[in-house]
N, C-alpha and C positions, 0 to 999 in steps of 0.2 A: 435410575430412579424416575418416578412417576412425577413432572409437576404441575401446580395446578391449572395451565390452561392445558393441558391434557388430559387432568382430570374433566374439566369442563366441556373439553369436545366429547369426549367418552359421555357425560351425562347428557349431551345433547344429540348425539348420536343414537343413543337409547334409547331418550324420549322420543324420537322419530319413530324408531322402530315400536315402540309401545303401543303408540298413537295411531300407526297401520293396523298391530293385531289386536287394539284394542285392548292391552293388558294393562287393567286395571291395578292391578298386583304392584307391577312396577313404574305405573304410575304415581301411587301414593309415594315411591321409595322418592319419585325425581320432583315431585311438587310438596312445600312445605305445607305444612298444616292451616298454615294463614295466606297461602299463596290468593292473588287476586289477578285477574285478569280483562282488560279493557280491548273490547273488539274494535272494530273501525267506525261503528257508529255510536261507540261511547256506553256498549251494555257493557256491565260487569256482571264476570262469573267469578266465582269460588274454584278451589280443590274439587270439593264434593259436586259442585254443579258440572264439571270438567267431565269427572269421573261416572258421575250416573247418566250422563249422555253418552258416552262413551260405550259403555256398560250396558245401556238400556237399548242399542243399536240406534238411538236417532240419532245418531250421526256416525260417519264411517268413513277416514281416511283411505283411500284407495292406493294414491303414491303422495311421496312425497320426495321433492325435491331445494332441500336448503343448497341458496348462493351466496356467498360475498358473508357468509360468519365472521363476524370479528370479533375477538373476545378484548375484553380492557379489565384488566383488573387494576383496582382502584386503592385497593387494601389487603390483608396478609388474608382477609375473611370477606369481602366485598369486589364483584366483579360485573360489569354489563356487557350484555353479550349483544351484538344487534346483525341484520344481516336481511336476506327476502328469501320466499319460500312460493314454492309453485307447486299446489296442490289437488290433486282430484279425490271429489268428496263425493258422499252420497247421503243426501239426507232429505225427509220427505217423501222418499217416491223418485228423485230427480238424483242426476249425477251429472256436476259440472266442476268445470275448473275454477280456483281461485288464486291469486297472487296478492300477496300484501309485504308488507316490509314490518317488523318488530323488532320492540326494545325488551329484551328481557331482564332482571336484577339476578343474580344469582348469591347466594349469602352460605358462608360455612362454620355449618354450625353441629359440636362435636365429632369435630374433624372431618367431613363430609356437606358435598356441595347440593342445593337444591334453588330450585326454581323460585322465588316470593314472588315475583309481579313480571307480567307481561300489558306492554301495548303494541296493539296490533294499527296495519293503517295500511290503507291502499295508494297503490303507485300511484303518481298525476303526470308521469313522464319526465319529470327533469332532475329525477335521485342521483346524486355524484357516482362516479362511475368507482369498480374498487379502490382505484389508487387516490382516492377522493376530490380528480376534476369534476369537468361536466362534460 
């Protein structure tokens, strides 16, 4: 039987994969309705603002590479997931690498897991290493 931080890597797994081809589709399924998201310099986006970037090609995940996932679940229906990601994007005109570390909520609601809130933030070099020294 399937539990749920399995189910949690499977939905983050997905959304990787969604987020390369850009499908929208299965975007809506892994981000909730009121999902919010804070970048490195404190903008916040929406689902919908996610998704029409997405969608509208101004932005274009190329690869992506999640490290150091850690899932914590907190309650039968509440779980943070946090970890860093090394990604090549392409937006503007331009295609460059980016690396950031993120905390995401993840919340299950009618019996299935999804995204509500993500904050995103850039290394400064001294992030605990997996086993959480330095």
């Amino acid at each position: 039987m399937v539990n749920d931080e399995q189910n949690i890597t499977r939905l983050f797994e997905d959304g990787d994969r969604a987020l390369m081809a850009g499908d929208v589709d299965e975007l809506s399924r892994i981000f909730a309705d009121d999902y919010v998201q804070y970048d490195d310099q404190g903008k916040v986006s929406t689902k919908s603002d996610v998704i029409e970037n997405l969608g509208s090609g101004a932005i274009r995940y190329v690869s992506m590479v999640s490290t150091g996932r850690r899932i914590r679940i907190l309650r039968d229906d509440v779980a943070i997931v946090h970890g860093s990601e090394d990604d090549l994007v392409e937006q503007g005109g331009q295609r460059f690498s980016v690396r950031y570390l993120y905390m995401d909520v993840v919340i299950k609601r009618s019996g299935r897991w999804q995204i509500v809130g993500s904050q995103l933030a850039r290394p400064t070099g001294n992030e605990p290493e997996r086993d959480g020294s330095r």
